[in-house]
C-alpha atoms as an extended CHARMM CRD file, in Angstrom:
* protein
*
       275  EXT
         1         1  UNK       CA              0.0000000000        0.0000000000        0.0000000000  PROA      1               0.0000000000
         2         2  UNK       CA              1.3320000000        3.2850000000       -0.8800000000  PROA      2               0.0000000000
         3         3  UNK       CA              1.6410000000        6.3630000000        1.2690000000  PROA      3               0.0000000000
         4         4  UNK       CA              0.3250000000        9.6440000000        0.4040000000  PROA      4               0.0000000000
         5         5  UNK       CA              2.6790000000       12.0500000000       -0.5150000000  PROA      5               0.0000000000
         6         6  UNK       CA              0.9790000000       14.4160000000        2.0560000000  PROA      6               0.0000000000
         7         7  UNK       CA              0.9010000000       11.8700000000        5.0000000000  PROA      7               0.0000000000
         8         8  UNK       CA              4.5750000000       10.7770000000        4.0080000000  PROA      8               0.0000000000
         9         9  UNK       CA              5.9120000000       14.2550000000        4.0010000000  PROA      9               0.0000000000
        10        10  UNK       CA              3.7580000000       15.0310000000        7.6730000000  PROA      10              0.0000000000
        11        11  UNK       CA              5.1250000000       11.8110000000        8.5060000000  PROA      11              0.0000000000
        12        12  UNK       CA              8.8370000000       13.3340000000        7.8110000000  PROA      12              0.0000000000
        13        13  UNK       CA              8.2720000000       16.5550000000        9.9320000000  PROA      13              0.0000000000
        14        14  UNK       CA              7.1040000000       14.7900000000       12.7710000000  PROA      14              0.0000000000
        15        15  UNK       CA              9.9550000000       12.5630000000       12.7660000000  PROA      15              0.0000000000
        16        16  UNK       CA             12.5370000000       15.3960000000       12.4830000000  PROA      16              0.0000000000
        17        17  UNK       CA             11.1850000000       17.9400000000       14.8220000000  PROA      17              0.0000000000
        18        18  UNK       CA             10.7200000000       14.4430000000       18.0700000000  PROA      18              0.0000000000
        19        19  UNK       CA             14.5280000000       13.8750000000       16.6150000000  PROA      19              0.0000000000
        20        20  UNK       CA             15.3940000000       17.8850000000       17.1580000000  PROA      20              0.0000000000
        21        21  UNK       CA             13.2280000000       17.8420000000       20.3980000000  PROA      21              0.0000000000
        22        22  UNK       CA             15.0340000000       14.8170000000       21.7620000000  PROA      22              0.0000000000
        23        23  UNK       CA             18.7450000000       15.6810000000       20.4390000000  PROA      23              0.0000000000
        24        24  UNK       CA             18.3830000000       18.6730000000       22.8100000000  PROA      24              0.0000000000
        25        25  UNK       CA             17.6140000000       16.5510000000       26.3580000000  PROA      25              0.0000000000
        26        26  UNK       CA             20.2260000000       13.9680000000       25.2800000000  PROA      26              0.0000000000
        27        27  UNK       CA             23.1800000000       13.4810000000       27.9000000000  PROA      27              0.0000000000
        28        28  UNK       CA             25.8300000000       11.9690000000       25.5790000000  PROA      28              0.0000000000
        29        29  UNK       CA             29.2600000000       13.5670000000       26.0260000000  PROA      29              0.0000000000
        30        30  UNK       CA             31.5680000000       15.6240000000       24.1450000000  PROA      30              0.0000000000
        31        31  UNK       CA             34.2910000000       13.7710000000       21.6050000000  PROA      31              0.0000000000
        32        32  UNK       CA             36.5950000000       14.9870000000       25.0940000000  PROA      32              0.0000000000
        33        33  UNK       CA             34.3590000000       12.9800000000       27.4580000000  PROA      33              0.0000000000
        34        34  UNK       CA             34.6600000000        9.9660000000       25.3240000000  PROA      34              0.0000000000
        35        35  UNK       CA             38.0730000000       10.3000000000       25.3100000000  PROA      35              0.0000000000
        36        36  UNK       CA             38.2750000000       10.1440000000       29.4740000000  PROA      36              0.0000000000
        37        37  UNK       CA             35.9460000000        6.9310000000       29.2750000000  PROA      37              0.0000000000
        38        38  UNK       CA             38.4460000000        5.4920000000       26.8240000000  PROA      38              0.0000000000
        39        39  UNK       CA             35.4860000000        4.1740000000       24.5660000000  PROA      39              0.0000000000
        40        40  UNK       CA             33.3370000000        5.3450000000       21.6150000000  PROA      40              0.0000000000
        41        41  UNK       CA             29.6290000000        4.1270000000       21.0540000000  PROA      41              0.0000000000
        42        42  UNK       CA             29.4720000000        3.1300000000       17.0290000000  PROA      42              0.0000000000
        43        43  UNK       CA             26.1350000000        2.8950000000       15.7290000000  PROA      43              0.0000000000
        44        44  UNK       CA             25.8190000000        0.5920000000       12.8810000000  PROA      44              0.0000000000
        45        45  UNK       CA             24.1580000000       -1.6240000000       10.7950000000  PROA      45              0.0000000000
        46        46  UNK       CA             24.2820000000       -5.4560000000       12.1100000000  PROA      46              0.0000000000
        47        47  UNK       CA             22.8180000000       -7.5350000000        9.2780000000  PROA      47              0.0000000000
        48        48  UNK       CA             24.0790000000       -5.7100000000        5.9170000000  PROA      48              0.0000000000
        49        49  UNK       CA             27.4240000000       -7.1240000000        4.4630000000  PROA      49              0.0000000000
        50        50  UNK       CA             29.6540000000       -6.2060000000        3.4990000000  PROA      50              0.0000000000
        51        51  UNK       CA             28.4470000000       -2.2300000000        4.9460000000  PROA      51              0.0000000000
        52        52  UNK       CA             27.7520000000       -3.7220000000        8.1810000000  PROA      52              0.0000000000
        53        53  UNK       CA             27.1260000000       -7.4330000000        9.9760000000  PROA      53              0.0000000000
        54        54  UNK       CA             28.2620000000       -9.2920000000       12.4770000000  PROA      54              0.0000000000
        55        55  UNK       CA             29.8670000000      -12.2030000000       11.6160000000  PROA      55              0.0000000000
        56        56  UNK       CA             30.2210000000      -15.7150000000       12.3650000000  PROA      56              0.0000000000
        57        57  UNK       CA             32.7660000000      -15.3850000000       15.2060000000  PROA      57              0.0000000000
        58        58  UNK       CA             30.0810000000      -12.3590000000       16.6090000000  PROA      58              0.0000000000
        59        59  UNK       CA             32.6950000000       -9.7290000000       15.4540000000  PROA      59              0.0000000000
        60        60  UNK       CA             31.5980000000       -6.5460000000       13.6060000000  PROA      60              0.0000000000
        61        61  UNK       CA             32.5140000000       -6.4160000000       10.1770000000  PROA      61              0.0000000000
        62        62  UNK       CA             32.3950000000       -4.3880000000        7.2050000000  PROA      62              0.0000000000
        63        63  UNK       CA             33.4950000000       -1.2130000000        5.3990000000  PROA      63              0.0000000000
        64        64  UNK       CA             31.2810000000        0.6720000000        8.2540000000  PROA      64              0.0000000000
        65        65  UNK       CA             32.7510000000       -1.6380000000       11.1640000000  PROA      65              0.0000000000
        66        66  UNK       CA             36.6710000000       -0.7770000000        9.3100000000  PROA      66              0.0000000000
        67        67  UNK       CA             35.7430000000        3.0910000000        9.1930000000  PROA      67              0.0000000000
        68        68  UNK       CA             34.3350000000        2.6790000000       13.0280000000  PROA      68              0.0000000000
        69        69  UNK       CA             37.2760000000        0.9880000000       14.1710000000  PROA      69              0.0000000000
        70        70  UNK       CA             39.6200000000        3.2800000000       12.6570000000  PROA      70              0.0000000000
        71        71  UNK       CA             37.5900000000        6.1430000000       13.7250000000  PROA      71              0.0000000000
        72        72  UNK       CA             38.0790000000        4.8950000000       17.5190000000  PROA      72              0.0000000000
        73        73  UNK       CA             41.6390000000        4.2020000000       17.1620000000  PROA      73              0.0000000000
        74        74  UNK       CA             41.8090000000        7.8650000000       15.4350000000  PROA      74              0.0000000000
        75        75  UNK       CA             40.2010000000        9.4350000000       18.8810000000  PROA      75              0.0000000000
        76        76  UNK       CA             42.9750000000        6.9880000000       21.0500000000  PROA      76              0.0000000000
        77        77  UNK       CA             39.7460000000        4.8080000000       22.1730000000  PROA      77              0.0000000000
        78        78  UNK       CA             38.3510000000        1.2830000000       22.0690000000  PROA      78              0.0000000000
        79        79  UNK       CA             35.1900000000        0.7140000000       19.7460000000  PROA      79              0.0000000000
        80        80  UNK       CA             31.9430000000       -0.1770000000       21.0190000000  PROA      80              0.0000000000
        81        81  UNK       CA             29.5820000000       -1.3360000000       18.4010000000  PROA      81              0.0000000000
        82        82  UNK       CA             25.6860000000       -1.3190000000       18.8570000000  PROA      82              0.0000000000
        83        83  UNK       CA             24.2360000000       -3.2650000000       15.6980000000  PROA      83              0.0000000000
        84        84  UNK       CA             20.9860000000       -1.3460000000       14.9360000000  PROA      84              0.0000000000
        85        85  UNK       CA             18.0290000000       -1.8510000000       12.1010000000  PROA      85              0.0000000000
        86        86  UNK       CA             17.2060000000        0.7580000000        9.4320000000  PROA      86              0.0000000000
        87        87  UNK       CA             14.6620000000        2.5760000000       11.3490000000  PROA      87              0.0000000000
        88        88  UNK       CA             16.3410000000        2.4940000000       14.7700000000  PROA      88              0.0000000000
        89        89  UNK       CA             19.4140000000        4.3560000000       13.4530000000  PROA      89              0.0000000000
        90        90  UNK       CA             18.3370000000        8.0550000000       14.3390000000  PROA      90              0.0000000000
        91        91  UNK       CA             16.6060000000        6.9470000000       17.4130000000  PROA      91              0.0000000000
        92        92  UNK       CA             19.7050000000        5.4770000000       18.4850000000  PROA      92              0.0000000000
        93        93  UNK       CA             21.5670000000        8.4500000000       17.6590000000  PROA      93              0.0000000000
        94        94  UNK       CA             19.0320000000       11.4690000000       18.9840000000  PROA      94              0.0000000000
        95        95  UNK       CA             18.5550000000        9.4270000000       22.0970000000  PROA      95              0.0000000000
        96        96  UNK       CA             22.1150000000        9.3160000000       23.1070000000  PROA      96              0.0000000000
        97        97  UNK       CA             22.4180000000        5.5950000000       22.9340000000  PROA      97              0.0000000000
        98        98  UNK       CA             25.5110000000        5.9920000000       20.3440000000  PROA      98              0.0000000000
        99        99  UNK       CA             27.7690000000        8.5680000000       19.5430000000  PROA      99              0.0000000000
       100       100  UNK       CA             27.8890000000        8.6920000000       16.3900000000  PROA      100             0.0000000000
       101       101  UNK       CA             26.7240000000        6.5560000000       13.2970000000  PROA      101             0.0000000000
       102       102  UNK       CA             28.6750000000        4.6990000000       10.6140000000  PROA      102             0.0000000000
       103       103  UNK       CA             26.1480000000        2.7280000000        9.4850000000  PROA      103             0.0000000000
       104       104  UNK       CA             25.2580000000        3.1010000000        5.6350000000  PROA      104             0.0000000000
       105       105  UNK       CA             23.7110000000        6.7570000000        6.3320000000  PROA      105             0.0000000000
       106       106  UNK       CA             22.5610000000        7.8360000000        2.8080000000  PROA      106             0.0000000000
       107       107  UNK       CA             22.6420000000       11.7520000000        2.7870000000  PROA      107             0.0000000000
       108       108  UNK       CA             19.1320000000       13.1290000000        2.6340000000  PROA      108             0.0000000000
       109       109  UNK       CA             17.4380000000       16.3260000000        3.1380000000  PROA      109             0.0000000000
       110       110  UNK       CA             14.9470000000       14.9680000000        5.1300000000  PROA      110             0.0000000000
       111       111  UNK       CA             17.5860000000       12.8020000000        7.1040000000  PROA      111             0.0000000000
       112       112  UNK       CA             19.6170000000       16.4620000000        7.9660000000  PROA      112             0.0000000000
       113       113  UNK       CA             16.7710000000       17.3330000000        9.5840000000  PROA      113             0.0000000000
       114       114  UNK       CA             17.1550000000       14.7930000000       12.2260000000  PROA      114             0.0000000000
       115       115  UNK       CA             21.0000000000       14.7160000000       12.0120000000  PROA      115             0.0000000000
       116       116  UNK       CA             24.1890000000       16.3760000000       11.6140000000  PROA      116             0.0000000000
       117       117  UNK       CA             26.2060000000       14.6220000000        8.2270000000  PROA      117             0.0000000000
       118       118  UNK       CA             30.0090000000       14.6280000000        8.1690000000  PROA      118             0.0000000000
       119       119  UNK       CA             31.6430000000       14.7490000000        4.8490000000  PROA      119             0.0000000000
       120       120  UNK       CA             30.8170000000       11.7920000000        2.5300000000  PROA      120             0.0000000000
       121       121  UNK       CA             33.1610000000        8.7450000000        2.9820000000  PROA      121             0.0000000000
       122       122  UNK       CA             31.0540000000        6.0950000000        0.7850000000  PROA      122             0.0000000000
       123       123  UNK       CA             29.3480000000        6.0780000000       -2.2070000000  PROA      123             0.0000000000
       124       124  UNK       CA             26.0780000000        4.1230000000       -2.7800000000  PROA      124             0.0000000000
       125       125  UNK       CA             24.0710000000        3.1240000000       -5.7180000000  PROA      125             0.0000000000
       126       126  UNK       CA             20.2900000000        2.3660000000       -5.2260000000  PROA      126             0.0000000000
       127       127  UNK       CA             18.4420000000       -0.1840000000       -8.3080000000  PROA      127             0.0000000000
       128       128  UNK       CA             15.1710000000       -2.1640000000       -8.3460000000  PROA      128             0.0000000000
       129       129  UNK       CA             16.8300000000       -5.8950000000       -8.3120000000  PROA      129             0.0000000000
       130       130  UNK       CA             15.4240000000       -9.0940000000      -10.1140000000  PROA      130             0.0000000000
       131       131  UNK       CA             15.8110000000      -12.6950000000      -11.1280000000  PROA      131             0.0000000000
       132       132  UNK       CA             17.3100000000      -12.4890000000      -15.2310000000  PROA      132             0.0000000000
       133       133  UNK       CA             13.6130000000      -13.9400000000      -15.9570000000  PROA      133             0.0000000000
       134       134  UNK       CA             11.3190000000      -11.1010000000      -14.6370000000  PROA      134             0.0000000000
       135       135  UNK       CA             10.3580000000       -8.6000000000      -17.0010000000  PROA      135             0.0000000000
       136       136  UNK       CA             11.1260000000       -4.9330000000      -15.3990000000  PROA      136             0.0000000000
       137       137  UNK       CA             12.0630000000       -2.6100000000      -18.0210000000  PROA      137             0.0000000000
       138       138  UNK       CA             10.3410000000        0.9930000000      -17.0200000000  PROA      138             0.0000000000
       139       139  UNK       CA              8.6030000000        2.0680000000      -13.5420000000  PROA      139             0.0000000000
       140       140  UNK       CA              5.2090000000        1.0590000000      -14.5880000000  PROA      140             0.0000000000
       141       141  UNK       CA              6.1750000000       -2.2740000000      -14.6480000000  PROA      141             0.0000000000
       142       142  UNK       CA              6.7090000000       -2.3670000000      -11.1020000000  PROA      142             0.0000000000
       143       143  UNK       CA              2.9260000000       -2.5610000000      -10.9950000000  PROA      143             0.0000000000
       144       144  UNK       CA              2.4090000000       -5.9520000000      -12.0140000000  PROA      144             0.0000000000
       145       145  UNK       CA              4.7100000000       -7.4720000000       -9.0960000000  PROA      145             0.0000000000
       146       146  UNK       CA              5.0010000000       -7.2610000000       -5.1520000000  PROA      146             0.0000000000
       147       147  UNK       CA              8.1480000000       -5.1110000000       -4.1290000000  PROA      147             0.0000000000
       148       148  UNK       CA             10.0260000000       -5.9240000000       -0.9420000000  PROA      148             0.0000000000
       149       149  UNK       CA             11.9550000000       -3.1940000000        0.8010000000  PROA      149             0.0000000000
       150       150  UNK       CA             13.4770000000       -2.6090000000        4.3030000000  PROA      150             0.0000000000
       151       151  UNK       CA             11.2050000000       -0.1810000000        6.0490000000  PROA      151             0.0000000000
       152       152  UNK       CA             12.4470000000        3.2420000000        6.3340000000  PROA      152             0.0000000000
       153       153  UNK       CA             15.3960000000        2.9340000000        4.0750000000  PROA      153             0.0000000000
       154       154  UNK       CA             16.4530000000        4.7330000000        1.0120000000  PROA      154             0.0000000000
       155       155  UNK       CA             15.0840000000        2.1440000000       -1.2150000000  PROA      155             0.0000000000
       156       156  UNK       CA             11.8020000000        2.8240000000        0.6140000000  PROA      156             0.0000000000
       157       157  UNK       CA             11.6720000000        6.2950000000       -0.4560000000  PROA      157             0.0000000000
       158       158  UNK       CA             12.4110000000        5.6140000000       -3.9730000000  PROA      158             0.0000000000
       159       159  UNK       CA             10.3900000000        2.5980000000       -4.7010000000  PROA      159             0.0000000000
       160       160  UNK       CA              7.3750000000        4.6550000000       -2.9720000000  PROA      160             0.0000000000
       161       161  UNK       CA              8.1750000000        7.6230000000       -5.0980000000  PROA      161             0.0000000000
       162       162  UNK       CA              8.7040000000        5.3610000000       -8.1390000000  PROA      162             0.0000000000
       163       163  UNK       CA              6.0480000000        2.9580000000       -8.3740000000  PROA      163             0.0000000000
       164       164  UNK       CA              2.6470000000        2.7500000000      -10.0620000000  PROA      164             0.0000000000
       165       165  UNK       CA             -0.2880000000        4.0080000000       -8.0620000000  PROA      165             0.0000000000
       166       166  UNK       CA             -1.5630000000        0.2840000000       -6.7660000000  PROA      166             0.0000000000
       167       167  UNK       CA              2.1490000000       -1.4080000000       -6.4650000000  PROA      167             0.0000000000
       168       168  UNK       CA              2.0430000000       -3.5580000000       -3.8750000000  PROA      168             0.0000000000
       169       169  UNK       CA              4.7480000000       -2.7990000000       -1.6380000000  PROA      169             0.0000000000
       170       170  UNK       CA              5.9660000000       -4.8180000000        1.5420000000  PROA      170             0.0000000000
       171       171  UNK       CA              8.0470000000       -2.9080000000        4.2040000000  PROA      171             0.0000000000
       172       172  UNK       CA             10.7260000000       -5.5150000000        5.7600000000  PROA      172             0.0000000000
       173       173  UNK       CA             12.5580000000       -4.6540000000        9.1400000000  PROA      173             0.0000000000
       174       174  UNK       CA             16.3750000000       -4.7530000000        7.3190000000  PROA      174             0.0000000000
       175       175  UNK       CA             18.3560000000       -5.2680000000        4.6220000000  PROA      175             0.0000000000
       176       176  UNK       CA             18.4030000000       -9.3020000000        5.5550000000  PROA      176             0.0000000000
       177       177  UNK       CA             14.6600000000       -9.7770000000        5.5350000000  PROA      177             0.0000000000
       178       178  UNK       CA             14.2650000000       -8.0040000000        2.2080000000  PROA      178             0.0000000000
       179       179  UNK       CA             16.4840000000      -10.0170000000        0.3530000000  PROA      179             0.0000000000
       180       180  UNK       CA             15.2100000000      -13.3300000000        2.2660000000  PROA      180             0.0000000000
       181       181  UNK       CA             11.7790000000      -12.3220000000        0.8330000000  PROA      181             0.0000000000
       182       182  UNK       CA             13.2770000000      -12.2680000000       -2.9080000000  PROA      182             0.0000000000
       183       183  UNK       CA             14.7740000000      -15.6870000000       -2.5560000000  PROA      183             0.0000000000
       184       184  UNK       CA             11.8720000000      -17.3050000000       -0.8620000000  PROA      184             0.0000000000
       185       185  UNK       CA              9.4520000000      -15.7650000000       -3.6020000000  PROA      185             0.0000000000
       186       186  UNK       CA              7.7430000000      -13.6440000000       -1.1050000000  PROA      186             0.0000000000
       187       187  UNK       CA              8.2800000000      -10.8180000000       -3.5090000000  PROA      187             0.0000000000
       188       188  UNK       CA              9.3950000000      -10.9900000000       -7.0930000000  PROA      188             0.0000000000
       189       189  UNK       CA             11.6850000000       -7.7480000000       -6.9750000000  PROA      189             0.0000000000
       190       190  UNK       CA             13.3390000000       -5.4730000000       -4.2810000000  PROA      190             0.0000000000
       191       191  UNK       CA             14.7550000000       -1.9030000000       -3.6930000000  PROA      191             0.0000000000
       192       192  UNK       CA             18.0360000000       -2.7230000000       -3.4690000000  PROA      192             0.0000000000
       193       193  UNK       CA             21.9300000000       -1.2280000000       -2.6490000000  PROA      193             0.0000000000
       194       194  UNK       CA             25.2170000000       -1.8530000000       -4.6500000000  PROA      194             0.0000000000
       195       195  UNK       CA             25.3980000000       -5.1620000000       -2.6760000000  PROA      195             0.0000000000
       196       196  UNK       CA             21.9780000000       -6.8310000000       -3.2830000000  PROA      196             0.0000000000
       197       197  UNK       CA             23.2480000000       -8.7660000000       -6.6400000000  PROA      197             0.0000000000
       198       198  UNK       CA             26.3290000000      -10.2690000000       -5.0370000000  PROA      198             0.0000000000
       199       199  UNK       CA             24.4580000000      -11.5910000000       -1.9540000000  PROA      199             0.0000000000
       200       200  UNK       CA             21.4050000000      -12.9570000000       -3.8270000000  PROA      200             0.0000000000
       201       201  UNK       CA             23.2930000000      -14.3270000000       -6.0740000000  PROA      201             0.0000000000
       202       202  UNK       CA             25.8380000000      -16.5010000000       -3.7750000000  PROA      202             0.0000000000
       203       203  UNK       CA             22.0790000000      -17.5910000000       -2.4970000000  PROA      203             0.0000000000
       204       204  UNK       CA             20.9920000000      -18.5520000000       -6.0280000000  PROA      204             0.0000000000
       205       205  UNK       CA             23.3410000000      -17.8730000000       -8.5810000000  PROA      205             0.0000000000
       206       206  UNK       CA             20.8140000000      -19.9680000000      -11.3830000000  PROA      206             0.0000000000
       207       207  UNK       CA             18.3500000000      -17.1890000000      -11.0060000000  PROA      207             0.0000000000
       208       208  UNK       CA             20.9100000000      -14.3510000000      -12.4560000000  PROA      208             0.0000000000
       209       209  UNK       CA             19.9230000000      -11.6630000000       -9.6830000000  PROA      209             0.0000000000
       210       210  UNK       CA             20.3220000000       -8.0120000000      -11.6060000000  PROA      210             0.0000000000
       211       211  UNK       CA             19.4020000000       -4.6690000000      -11.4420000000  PROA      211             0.0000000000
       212       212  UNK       CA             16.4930000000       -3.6840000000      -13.6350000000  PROA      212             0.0000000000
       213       213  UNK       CA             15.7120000000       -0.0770000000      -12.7180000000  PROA      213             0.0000000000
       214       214  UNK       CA             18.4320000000        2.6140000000      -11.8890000000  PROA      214             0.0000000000
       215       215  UNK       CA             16.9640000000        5.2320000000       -9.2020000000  PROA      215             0.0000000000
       216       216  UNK       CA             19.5990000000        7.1780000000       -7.8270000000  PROA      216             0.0000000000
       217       217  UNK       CA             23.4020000000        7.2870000000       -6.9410000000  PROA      217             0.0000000000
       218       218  UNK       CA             23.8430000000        8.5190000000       -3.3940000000  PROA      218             0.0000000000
       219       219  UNK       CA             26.8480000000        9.3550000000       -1.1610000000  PROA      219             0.0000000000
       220       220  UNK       CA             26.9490000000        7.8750000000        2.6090000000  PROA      220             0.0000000000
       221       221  UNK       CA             28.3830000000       10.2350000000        5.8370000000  PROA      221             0.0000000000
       222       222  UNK       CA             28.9220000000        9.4060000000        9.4150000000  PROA      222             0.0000000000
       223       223  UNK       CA             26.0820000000       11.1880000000       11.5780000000  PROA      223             0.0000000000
       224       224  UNK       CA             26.1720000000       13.1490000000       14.7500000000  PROA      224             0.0000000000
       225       225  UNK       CA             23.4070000000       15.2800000000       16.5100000000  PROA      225             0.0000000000
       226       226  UNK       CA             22.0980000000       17.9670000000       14.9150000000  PROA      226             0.0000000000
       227       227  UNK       CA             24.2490000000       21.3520000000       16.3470000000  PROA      227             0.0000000000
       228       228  UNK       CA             26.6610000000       19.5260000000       18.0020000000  PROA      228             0.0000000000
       229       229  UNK       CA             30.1480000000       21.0560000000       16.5880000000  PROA      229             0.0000000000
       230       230  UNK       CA             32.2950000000       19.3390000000       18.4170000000  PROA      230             0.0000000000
       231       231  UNK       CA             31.5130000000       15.8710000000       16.9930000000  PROA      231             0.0000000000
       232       232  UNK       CA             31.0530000000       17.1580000000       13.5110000000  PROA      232             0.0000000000
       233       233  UNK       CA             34.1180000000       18.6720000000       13.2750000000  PROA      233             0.0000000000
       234       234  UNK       CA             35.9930000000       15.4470000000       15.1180000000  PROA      234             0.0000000000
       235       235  UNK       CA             34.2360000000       13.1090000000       12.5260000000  PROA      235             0.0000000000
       236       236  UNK       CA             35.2770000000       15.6280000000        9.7370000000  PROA      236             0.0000000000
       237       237  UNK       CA             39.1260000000       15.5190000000       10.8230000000  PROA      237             0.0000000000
       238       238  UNK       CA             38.6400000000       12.1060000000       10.6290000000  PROA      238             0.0000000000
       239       239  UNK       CA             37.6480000000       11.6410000000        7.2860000000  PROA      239             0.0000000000
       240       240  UNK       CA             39.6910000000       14.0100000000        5.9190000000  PROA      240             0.0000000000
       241       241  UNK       CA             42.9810000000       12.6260000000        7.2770000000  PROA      241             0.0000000000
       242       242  UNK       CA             42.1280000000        8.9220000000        5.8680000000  PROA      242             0.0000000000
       243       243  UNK       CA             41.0500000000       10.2040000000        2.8690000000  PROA      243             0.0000000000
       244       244  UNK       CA             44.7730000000       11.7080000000        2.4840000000  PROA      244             0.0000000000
       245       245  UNK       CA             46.7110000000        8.7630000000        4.2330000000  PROA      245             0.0000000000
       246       246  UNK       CA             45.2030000000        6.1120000000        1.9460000000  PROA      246             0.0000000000
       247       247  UNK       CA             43.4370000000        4.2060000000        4.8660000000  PROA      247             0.0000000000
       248       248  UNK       CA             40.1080000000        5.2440000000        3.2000000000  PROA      248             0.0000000000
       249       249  UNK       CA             41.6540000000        3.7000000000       -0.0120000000  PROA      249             0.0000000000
       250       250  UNK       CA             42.6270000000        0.4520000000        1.5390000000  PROA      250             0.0000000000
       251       251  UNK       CA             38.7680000000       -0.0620000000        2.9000000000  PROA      251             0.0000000000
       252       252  UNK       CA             37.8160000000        0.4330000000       -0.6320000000  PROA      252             0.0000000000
       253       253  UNK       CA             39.8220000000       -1.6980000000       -1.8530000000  PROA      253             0.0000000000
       254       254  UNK       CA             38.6350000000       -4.5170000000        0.8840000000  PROA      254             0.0000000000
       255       255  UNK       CA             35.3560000000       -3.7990000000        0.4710000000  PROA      255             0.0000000000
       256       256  UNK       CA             33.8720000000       -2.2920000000       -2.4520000000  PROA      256             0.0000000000
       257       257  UNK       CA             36.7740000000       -4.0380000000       -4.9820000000  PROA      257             0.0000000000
       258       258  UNK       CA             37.1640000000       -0.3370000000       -6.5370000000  PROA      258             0.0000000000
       259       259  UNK       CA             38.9850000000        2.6670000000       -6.4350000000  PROA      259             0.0000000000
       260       260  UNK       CA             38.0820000000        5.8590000000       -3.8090000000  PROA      260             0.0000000000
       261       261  UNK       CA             35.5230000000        7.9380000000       -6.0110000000  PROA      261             0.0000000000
       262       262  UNK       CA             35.5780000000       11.4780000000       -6.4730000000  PROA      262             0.0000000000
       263       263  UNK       CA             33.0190000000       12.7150000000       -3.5370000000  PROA      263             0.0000000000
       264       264  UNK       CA             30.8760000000       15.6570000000       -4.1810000000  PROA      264             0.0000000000
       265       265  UNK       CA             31.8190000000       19.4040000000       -2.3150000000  PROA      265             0.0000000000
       266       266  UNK       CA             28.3300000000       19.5440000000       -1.9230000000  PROA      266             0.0000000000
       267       267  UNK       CA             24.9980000000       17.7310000000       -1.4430000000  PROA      267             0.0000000000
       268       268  UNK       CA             21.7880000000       19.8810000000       -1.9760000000  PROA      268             0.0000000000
       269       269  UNK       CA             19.7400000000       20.0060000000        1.4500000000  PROA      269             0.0000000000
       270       270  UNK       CA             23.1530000000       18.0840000000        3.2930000000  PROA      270             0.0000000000
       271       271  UNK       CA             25.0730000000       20.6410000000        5.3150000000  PROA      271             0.0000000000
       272       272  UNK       CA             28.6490000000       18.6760000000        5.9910000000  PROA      272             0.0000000000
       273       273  UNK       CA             28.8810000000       21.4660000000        8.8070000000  PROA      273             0.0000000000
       274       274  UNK       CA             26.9260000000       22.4260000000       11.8180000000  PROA      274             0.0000000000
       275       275  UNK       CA             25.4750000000       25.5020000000       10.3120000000  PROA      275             0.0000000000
């Protein structure tokens, strides 16, 4: 069932002015508070390789987990991680549960009005995925199938945007469940990241996984609360010295199997600053 765009853009408000509200009673500490308790609280994504997941030892992993790790060892602390799902991200962050978020943060105008981005450090690609056999050449076509997507997650937004009035759309708590509900033939396509292919097709490679529909390329920042300068400019030091000192480079290379891309000076509606 689609959402109105007047009830999804209410919806939006209301979720950034609770955020604003409850950024301003958190009691999280300064980057200099963190540094006395000798740890830093990551938020991040726990079921999304290779962004973020635990794996099968229970250790963090992923590009996110690499840029969180080297972001503690950049403020002289240990790394706490705090797995979170799509929706709980801000939450987490507002509340003061985490101190800041590497956790596939797609920059957003409606997202910076919850949060504070730092400087882009990822870059992101979101597609309608398929099996080689289903038919999906233009966004009316999306009409004649069910469409999974995690709830609350970029891909939400665009396959709502996208799609048909009628498209049946089912919202999935993560990036895991969404993809489960491809395989299993709950849906018959998903809104999907630059990862979706690889993982659904290690599942079931017969099926040729692909992506049919190209939506948007999007860059991904850490996030801190909204006015806080202190963090944003510690999380903007940060990225700027691994970007020069090739540590950036080597999680690229790790993780994404490419080069460092040439990130954008400026997003429209994405402040990289506390303004």
């Amino acid at each position: 069932m689609l959402f109105s765009p007047i009830r999804r853009q209410l919806g939006i408000a209301l979720l950034a002015l609770a955020a604003i509200a409850i950024a301003g009673k958190s009691q999280a500490g300064t980057p200099e508070d963190v540094k006395k308790k000798g740890v830093v609280v990551i938020g991040i994504q726990g079921d999304n390789p290779p962004w973020g997941y635990v794996d099968s030892s229970g250790k963090q992993d992923g590009i996110d987990a690499d840029m969180g790790r080297a972001f503690a060892e950049y403020l002289g602390v240990k790394a706490e991680f705090v797995p979170l799902a799509v929706a709980n991200r801000i939450p987490a962050l507002t509340t003061g549960r985490v101190d800041i978020l590497f956790a596939t943060m797609a920059m957003l105008p409606e997202r910076a009005k919850a949060v504070q981005y730092s400087k882009p450090y990822v870059a992101n690609e979101i597609t309608l995925v398929a099996a080689q056999a289903t038919p999906i050449n233009s966004n009316a076509d999306m009409g004649k199938y069910v469409i999974g997507v995690p709830r609350s997650s970029t891909q939400d937004t665009q396959v709502t945007n996208s799609a048909p009035a009628g498209t049946e759309i089912r919202r999935f708590d993560d990036d895991a469940a969404t993809i489960q509900a491809l395989l299993s033939g709950q849906v018959q396509a998903v809104g999907a990241n630059s990862f979706y292919p690889q993982r659904l097709n290690a599942a079931k490679p017969e099926l040729g996984f692909e992506p049919k529909l190209h939506f948007t390329a999007l860059y991904n920042g850490a996030c801190t609360r909204l006015g806080d300068k202190e963090w944003n400019e510690t999380a903007n030091k940060f990225i700027d010295q691994i970007k020069s000192n090739g540590k950036l480079a080597s999680f690229y290379a790790k993780w994404m199997k490419a080069p460092v891309p040439i990130f954008p000076d400026s997003v429209p509606g994405v402040p990289f600053t506390v303004q």
